[in-house]
Structure formats: C-alpha cells, structure tokens
PAZAPA-4460 file (N, C-alpha, C; in steps of 0.05 Angstrom, whole numbers, plus 32768, in hexadecimal, padded with zeros to 4 digits):
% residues 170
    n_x    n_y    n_z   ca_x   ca_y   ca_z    c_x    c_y    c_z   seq   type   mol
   8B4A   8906   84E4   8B40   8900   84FE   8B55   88EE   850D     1      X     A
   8B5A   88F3   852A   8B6A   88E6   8533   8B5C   88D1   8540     2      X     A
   8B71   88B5   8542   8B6A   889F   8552   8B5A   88A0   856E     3      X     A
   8B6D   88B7   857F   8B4F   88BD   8592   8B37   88C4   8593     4      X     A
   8B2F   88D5   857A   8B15   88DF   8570   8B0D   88C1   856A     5      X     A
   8B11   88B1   8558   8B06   88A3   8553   8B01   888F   8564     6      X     A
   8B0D   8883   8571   8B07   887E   8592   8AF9   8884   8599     7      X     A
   8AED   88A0   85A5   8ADB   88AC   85B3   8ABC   88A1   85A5     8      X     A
   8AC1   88AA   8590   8AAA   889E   8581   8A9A   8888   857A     9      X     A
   8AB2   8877   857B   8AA9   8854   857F   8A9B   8854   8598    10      X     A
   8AA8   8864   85AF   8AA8   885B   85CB   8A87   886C   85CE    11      X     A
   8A7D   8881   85C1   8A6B   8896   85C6   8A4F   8885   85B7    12      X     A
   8A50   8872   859F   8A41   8862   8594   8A3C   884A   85A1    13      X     A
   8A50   8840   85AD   8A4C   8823   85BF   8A3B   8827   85DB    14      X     A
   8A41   883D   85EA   8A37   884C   85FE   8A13   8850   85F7    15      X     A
   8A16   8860   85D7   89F7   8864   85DB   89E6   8847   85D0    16      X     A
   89F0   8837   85C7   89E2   8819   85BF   89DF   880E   85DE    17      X     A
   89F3   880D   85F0   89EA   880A   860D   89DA   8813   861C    18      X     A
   89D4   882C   8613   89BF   8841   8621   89A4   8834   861E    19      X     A
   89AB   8834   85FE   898B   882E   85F5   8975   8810   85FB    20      X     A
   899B   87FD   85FF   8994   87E2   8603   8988   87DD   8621    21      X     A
   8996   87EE   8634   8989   87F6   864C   8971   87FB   8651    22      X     A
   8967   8810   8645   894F   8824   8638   8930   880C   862F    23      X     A
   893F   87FF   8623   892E   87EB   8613   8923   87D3   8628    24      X     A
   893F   87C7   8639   8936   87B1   8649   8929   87BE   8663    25      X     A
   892B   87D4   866D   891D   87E4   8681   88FA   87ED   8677    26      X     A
   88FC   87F0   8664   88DB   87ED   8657   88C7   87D5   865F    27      X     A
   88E2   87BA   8653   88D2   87A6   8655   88DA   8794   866B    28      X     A
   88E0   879D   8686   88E0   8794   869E   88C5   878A   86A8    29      X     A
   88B4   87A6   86A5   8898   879E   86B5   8888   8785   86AA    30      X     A
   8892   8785   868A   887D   8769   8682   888A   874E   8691    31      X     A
   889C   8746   8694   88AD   8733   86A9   88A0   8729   86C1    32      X     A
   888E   8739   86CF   8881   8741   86EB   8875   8725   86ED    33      X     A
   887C   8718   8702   886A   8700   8705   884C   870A   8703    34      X     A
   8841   871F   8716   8829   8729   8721   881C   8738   8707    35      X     A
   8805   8720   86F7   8800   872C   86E7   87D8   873A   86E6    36      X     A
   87E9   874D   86E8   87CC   876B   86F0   87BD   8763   86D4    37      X     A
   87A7   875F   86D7   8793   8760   86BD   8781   877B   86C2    38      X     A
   877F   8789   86D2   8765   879D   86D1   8779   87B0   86EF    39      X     A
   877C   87CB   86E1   877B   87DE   86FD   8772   87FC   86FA    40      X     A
   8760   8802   8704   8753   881D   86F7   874A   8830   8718    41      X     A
   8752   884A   8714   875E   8858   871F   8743   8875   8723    42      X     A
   8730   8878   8734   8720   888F   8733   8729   88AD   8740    43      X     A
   8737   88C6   8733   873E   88D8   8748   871D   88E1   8752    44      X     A
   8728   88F2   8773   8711   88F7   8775   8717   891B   8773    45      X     A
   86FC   8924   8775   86FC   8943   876C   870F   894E   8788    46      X     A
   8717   8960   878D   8723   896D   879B   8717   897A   87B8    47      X     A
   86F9   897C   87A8   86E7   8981   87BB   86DD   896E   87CF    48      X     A
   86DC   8959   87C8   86D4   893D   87DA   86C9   8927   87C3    49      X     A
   86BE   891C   87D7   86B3   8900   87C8   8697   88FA   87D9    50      X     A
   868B   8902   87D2   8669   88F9   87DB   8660   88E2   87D4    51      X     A
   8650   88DA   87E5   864B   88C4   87EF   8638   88B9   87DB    52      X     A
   862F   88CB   87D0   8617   88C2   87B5   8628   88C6   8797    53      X     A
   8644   88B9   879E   8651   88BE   8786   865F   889E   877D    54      X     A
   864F   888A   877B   865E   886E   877A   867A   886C   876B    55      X     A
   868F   8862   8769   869E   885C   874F   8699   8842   8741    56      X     A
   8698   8846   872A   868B   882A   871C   86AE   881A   870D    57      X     A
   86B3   87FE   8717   86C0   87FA   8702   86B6   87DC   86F1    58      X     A
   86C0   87E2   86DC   86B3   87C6   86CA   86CC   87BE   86BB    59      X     A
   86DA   879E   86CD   86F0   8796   86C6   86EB   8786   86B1    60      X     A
   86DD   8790   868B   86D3   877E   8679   86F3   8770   8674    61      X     A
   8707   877A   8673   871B   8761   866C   872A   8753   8669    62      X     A
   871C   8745   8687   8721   872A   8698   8718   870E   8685    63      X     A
   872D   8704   8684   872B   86F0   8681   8711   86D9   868C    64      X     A
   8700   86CE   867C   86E2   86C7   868A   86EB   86A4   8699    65      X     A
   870C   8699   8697   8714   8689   869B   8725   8688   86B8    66      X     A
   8729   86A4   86B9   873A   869F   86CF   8735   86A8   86EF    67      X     A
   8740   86A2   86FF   873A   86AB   8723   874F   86C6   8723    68      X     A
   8745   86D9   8731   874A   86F5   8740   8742   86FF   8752    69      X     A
   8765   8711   8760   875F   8717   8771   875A   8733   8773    70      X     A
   8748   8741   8784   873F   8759   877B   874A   876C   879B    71      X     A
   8754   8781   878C   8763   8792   87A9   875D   87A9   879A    72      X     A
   8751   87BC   87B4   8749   87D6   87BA   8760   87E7   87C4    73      X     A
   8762   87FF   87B7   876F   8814   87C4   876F   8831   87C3    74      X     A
   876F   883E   87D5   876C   8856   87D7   877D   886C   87EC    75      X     A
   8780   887A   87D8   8794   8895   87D7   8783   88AA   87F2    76      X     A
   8794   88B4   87FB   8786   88CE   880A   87A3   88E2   8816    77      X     A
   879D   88F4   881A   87B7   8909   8824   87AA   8916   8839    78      X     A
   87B8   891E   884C   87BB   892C   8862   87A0   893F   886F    79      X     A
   8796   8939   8852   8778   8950   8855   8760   893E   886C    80      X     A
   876C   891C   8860   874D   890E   8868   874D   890B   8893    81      X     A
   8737   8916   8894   8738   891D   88BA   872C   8907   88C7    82      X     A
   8729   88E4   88BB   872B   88D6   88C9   8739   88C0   88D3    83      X     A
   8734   88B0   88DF   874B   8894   88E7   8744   8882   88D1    84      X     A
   8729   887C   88D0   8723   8867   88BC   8716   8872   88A7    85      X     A
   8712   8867   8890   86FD   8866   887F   86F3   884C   8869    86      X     A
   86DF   8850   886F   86C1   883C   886F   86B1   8839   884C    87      X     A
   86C0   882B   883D   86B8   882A   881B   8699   8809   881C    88      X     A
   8685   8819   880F   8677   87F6   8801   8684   87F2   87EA    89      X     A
   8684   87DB   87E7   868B   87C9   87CC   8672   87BA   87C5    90      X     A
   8667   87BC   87AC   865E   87B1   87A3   8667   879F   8786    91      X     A
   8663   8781   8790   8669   8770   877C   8651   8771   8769    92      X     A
   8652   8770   8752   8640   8763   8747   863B   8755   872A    93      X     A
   8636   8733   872E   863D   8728   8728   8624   8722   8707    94      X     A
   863A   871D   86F0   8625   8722   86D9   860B   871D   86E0    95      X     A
   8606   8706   86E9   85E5   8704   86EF   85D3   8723   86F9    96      X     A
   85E2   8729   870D   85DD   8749   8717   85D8   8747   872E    97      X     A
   85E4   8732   873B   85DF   8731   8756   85FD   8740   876D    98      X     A
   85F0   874B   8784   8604   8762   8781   85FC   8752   87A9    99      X     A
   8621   874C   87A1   8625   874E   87C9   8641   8769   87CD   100      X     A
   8638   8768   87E2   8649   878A   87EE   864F   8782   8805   101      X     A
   866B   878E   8806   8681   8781   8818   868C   87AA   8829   102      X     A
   868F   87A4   8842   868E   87B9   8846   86AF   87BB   8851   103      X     A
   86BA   87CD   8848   86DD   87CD   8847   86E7   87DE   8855   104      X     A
   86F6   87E0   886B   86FC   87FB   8884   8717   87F2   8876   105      X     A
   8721   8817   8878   8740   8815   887E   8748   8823   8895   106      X     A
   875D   8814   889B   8766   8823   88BA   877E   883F   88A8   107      X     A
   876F   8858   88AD   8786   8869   889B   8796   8879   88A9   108      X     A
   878F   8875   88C6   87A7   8884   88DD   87A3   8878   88F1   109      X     A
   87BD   8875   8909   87B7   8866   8919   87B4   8877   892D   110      X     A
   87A7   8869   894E   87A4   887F   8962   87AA   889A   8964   111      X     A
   87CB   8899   8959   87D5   88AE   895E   87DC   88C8   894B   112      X     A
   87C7   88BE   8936   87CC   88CF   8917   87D9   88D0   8911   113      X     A
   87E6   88B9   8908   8800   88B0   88F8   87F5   889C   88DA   114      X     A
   87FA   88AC   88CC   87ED   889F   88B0   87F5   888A   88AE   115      X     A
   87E6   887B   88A5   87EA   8857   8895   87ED   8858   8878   116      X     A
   87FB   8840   886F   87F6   8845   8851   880F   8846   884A   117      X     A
   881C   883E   882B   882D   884B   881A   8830   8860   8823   118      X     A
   8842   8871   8816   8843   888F   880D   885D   88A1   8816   119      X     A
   8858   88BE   8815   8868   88CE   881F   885D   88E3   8818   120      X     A
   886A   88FC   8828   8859   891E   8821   8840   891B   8835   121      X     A
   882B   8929   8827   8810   891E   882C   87FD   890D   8815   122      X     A
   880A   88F5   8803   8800   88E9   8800   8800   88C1   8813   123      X     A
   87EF   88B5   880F   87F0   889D   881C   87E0   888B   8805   124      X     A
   87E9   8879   8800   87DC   8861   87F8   87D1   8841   8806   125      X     A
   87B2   8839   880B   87AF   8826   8817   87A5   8815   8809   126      X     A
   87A8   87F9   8809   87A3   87E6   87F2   878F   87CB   8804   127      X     A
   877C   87C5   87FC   8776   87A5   880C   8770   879A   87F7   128      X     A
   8773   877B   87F9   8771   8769   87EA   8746   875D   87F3   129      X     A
   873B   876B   87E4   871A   8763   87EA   870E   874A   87E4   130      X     A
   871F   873A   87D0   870D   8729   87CB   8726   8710   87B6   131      X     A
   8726   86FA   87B6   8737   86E7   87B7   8727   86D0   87AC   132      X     A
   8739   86C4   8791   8733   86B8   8781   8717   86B6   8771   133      X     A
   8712   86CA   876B   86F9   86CA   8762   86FC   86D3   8743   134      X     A
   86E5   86C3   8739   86E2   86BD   8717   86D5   86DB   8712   135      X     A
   86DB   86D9   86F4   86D3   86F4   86E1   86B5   86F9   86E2   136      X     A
   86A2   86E3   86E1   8680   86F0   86EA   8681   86F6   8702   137      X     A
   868C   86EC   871A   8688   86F8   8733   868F   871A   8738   138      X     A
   86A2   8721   8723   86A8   8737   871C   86A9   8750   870C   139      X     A
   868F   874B   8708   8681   8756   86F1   8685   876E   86E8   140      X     A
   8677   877F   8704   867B   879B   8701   8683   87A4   8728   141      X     A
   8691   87BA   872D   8697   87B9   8743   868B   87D7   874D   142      X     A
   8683   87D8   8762   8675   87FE   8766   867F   87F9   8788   143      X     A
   868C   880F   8787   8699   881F   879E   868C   882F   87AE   144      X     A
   8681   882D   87C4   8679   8855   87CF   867D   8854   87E2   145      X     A
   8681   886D   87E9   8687   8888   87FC   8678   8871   8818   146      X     A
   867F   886B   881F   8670   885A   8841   8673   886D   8851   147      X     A
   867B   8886   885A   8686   8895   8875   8671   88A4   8874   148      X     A
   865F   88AB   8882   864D   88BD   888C   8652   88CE   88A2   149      X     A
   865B   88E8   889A   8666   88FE   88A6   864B   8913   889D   150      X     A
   8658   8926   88B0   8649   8942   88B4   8647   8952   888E   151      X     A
   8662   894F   888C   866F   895C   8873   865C   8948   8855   152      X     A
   8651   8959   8845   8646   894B   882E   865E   893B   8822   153      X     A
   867B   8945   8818   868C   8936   880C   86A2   8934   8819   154      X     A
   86AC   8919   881C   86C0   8915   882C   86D8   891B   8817   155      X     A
   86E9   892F   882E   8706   8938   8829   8715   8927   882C   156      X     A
   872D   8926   8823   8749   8921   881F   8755   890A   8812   157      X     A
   8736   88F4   8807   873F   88D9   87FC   873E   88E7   87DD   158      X     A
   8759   88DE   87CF   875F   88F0   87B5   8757   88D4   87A3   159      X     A
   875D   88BA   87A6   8757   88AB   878D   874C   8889   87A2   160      X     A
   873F   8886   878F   873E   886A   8790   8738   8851   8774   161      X     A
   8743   8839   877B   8751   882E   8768   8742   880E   876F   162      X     A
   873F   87FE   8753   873C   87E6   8755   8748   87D5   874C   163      X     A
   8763   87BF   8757   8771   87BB   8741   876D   8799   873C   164      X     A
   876C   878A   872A   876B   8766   8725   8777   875D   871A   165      X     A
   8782   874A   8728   879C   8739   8720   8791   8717   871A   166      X     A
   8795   8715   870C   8795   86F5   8707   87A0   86E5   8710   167      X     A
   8797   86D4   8722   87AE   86CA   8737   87B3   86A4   872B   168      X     A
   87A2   8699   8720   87A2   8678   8715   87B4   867C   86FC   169      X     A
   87CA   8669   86EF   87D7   8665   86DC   87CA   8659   86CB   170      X     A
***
C-alpha cells in the first residue's frame, strides 16, 4: 500500500468520526432550548371537515403539579378553508371540574384574502397564546370545538389543531 492510500484512509476515518460527531451534537441541540415544552399534542382533522359536535379533548397529565404555564393554541388550515376568521371554545377545566370557556377568534385572512399565519403552498399555521401563568389544576383537562356555525355540517379546510404547554417559572 502506498503512503497516499494510506493517507486517504486516515483522512476518510477522521472525516467519518466528524460526521458522526456532528450527527450526534445536532441530535442534542433541541435539548439546549431555553423554551422548555412540557405537553404538545396535535389532533388531524378528517379530510372531510370537522363538525361542530366533534370536541378535541386534551389531558396535559404530565405537568408538573408545581409549576406555572403557558398554554398556546394552534391551528393548521390550507387554502380549502372559505373564511376570514374562525371562531374555536376552549374549555378549561379545572380538577375540581369546574369548566370556564374562553372564546378564541383567529384572524385567518385579511380583507383582501391574503392568508395569515406561518406557512407556504397551501398550508398556514396560526398559534395564540390563551392563557398565561397558570398552574397544573387549572389545567386539568382542555376541550376544543368547532365555534363557526355555517350552512355546511363540517367545516372545510382546518387540517389540524394543536395544544401546546410550556412551563414558564424556574
């Protein structure tokens, strides 16, 4: 074997220990994240729509029963959905079982039908922050629904919606 082969080889082994060392610290980037997400859960909806007698239930069991969160709503829709706004209840409800409902508009196009939101293609993502510093019983269990009352039994074009909580106190 010549000196350049063997060269190549050192140089072809050092290269892939770099790759991997790369590989490895790119894994563990996201744990680094100041913003630490304790709960985010994700409902698609059928293709067909989302009816209004179809709540989404989420149950963030675990949260920490010590700490304050902040709780943000979001939801997906593409090119299909035919209005400006749309109109979700939230229901809190808090272990005791007392349930307050907060009523959440998103603005999802403006005058001029120009989508709002993340995104690109025909998807869009819209996110609000619903509710701020609030403890793990106040958050018990969370139920979502359909608020828009249209002609149409299930509303088109909203593809997902999402609840996500972050722990915001050290």
């Amino acid at each position: 074997m010549t000196t350049i082969q063997t060269d190549n080889r050192r140089l072809q082994r050092k290269t892939s220990r770099l790759c991997v060392a790369v590989l490895l610290f790119a894994m563990l980037l996201p744990a680094c994240t100041s913003e630490r997400q304790n709960y985010s859960r994700f409902y698609s909806m059928s293709p067909k729509g989302w009816s209004a007698n179809a709540p989404l239930h989420f149950a963030p069991d675990s949260l920490d029963s010590l700490g304050t969160y902040d709780v943000k709503l979001a939801v997906r829709h593409d090119t299909h959905y035919a209005y400006k706004q749309l109109l979700l209840a939230v229901d809190f409800i808090n272990n005791a079982g007392k349930v307050t409902r907060q009523v959440v508009t998103f603005d999802v196009a403006d005058d001029y039908g120009n989508w709002k939101g993340a995104g690109f293609g025909s998807a869009y993502q819209l996110e609000r922050t619903i509710a701020r510093g609030v403890s793990r019983t106040s958050v018990n269990r969370i139920v979502v629904w359909n608020g828009m009352k249209t002609r149409e039994k299930l509303l088109q074009g909203v593809t997902d919606v999402g609840v996500t909580i972050t722990r915001v106190d050290e």
